[in-house]
N, C-alpha and C positions, 0 to 999 in steps of 0.2 A: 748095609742099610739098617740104622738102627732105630730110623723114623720115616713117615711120610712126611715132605714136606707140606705147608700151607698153600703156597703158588699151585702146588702139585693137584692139591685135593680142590683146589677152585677153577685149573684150567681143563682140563679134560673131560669137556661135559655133553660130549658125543661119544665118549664109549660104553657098553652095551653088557659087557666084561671084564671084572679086574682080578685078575688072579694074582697076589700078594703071598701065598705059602712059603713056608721056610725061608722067609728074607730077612729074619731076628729082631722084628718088629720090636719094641719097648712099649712104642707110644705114637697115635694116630692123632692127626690136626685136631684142634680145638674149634678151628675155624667153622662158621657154615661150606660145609661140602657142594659146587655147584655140578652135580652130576646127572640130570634129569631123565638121562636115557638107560643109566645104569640097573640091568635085571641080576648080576651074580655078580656079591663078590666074595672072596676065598681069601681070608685071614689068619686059615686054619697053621698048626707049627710055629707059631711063635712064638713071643714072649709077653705076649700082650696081657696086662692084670686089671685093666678095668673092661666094662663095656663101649661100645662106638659113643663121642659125643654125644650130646642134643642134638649143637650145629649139623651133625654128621646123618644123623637124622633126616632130619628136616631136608637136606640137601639130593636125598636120596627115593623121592617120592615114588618111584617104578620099582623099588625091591623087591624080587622074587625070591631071591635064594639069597641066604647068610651065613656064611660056614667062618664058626670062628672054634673049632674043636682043639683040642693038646691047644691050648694056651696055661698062661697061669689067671686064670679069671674063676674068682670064686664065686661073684655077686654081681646080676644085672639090677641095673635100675633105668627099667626104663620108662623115660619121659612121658605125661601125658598133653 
């Protein structure tokens, strides 16, 4: 798995937990994420070089926890 898909990051918007680690992530949807229930997710071990979208953002309004640690991400920008 060397991305999430789009379908993926828009259908799933009843779960509460997504743990993603060590799955060789590159690159996460562009799309708005419809996940409204979503408190943890766990990004950590991959290879991920930017920050979460906007979309991804915005689609994520219940975040608690964000583990995106061991990637390759040098600079957040995050959106206001």
């Amino acid at each position: 798995l060397n991305y999430l898909p789009d379908p993926l990051a828009r259908s799933l918007s009843g779960l509460k937990t997504l743990d993603l680690q060590q799955c060789g992530l590159v690159s996460l949807p562009e799309c708005e994420w419809d996940m409204p229930h979503l408190r943890r997710l766990n990004l950590s071990h991959n290879r991920l070089k930017t920050f979460l979208p906007a979309g991804a953002l915005r689609g994520l309004p219940n975040l608690e926890m964000l583990t995106m640690s061991n990637n390759d991400i040098y600079e957040i920008d995050i959106p206001r």
